[in-house]
C-alpha positions as CSV (number, residue, x, y, z in Angstrom):
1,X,0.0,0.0,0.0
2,X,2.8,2.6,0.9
3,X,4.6,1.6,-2.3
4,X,1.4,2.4,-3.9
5,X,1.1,5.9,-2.6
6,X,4.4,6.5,-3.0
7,X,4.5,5.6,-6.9
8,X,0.8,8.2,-6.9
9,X,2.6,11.0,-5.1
10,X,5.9,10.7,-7.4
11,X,3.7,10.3,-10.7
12,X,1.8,13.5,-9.5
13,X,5.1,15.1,-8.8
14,X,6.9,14.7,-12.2
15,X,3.3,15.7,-13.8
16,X,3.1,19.0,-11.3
17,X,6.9,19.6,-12.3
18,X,6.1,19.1,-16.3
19,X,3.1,21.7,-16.3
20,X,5.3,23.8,-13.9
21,X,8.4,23.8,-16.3
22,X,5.5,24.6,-19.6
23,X,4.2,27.8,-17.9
24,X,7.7,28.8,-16.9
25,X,9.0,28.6,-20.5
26,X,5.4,30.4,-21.9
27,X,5.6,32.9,-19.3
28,X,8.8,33.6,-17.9
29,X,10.8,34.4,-21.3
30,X,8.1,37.5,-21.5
31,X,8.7,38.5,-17.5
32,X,12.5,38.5,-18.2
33,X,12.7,40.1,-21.2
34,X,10.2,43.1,-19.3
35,X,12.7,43.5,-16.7
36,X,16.0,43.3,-19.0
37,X,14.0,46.2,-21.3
38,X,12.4,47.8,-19.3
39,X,11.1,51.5,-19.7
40,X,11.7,54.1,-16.7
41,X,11.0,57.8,-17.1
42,X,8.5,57.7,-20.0
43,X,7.3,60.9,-19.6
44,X,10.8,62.7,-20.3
45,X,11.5,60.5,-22.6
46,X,8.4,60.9,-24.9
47,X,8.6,64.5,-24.3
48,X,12.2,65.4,-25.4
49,X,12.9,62.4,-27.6
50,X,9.8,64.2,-29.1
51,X,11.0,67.3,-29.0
52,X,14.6,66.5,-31.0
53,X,13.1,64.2,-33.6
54,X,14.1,61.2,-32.4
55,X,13.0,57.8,-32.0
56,X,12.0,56.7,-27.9
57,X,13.5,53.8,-29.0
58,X,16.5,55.2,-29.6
59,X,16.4,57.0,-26.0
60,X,15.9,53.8,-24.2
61,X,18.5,51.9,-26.3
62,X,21.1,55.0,-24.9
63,X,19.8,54.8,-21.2
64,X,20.2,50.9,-21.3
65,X,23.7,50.2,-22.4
66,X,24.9,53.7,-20.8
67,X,23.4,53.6,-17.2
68,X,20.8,50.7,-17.1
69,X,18.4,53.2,-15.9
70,X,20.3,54.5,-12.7
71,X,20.2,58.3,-12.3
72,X,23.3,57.8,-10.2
73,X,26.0,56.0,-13.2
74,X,29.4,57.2,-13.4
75,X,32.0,55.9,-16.1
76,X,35.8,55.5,-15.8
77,X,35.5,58.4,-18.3
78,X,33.6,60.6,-16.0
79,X,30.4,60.5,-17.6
80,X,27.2,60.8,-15.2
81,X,24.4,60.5,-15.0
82,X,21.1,58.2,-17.2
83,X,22.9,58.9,-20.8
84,X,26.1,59.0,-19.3
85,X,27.0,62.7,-20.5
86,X,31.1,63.6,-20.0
87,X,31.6,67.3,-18.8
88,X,32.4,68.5,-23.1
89,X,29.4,66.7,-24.2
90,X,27.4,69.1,-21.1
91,X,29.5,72.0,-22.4
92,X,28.3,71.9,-25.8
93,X,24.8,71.0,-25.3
94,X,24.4,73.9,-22.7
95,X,25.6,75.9,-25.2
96,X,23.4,74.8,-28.1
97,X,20.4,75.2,-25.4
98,X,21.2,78.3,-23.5
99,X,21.0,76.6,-20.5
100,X,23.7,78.7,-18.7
101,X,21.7,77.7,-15.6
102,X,22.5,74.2,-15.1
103,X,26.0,72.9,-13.8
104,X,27.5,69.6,-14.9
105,X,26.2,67.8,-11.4
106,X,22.8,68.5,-12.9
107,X,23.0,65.5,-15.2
108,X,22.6,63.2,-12.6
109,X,18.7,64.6,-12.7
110,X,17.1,62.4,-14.9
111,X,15.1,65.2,-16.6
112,X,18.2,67.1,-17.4
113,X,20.2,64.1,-18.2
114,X,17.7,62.7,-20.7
115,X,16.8,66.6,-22.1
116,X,20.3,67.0,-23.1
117,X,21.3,63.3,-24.2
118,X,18.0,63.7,-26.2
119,X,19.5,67.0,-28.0
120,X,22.5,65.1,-28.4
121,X,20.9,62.2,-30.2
122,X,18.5,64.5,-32.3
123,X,21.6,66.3,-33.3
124,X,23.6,63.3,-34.2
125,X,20.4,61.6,-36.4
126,X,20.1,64.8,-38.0
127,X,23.6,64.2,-39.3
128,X,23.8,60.5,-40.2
129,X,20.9,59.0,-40.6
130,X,21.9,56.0,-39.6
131,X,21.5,53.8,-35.7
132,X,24.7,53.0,-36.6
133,X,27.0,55.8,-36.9
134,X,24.3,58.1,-34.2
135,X,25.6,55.4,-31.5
136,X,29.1,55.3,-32.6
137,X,29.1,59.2,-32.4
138,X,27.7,59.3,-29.1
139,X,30.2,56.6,-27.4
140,X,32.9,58.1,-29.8
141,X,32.7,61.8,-31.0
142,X,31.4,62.8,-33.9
143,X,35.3,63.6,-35.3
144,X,35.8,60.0,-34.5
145,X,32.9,59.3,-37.0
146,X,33.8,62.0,-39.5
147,X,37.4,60.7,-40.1
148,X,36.0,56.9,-41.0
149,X,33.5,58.6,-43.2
150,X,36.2,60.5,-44.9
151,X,38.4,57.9,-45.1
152,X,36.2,55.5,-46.7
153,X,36.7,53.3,-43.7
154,X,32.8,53.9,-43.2
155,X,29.9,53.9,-46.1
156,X,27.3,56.3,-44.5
157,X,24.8,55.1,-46.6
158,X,25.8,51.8,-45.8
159,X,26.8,50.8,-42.8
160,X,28.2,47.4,-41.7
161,X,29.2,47.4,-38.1
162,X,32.2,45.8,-38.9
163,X,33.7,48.6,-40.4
164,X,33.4,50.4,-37.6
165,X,36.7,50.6,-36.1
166,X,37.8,50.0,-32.2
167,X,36.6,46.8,-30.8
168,X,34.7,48.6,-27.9
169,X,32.7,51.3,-30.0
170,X,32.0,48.4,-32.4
171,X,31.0,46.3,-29.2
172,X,28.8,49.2,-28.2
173,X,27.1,49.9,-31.4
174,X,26.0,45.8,-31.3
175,X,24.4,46.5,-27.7
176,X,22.9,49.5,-28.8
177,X,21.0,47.9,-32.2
178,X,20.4,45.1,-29.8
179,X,18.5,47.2,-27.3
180,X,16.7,49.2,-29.9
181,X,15.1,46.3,-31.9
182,X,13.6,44.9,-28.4
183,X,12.7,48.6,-27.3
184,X,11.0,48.9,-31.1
185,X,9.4,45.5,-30.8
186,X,7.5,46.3,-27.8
């Protein structure tokens, strides 16, 4: 009899275990992927990606690889902040903005960080056209860009990641596509 309930309990077990792993691999792949891209500060982002002519998308894809969406980031380079914005990069956007109000420590507001890497971005698409050369800019600098483009190194109408040169910007530029065909997908 106790062999009996024993085989019951371990048939039941393994059949518990089998639906359990089936709703796991329906469900779980969709949690996961919600948590790996997810979207914080939507209202900023719709308003200045808006604002600049740029993709949301694009935005996300930038706050993801640069800062996975803490406010608080700082690189080996210096950059701070959401969209990881170095002290030149603040320089020049202030500039382009008039924003002679805010000081570099500012970027570490979301609003502020995401309002000027949003100019940044709209300001880079407006020059290239292309996901491609817009994230190499911004992890690169745009002279960085210019020089493959006049080299021939880079097709701008063209672009294959491969050419791009600089194992890390070409690393970047993957994680950056990456993000932004799961942030367009959604």
């Amino acid at each position: 009899m106790r062999r009996r309930r024993r085989k019951k309990a371990l048939f039941l077990l393994v059949v518990f275990s089998a639906a359990l792993v089936l709703i796991l691999f329906k469900y779980l792949p969709e949690k996961i992927e919600s948590q790996i891209y997810r979207k914080e500060y939507e209202e900023e982002v719709e308003r200045y990606s808006s604002e600049y002519g740029i993709e949301p998308a694009l935005v996300y894809s930038v706050i993801k690889v640069e800062s996975n969406f803490n406010p608080k980031a700082v690189s080996e380079a210096g950059a701070i902040g959401l969209m990881q914005i170095i002290e030149e990069s603040f320089d020049w956007v202030a500039w382009r903005l008039g924003r002679t109000d805010l000081k570099f420590d500012d970027m570490y507001t979301p609003e502020y960080s995401i309002m000027f890497g949003c100019n940044m971005l709209g300001y880079l698409w407006e020059k290239y056209h292309s996901i491609e050369l817009v994230a190499a800019a911004y992890h690169s600098g745009m002279t960085t860009v210019d020089s493959w483009i006049e080299s021939g190194i880079v097709d701008p109408t063209n672009v294959d990641v491969e050419d791009i040169e600089g194992d890390n910007t070409r690393y970047y530029v993957k994680k950056i596509k990456r993000a932004y065909k799961n942030y367009s997908n959604k």
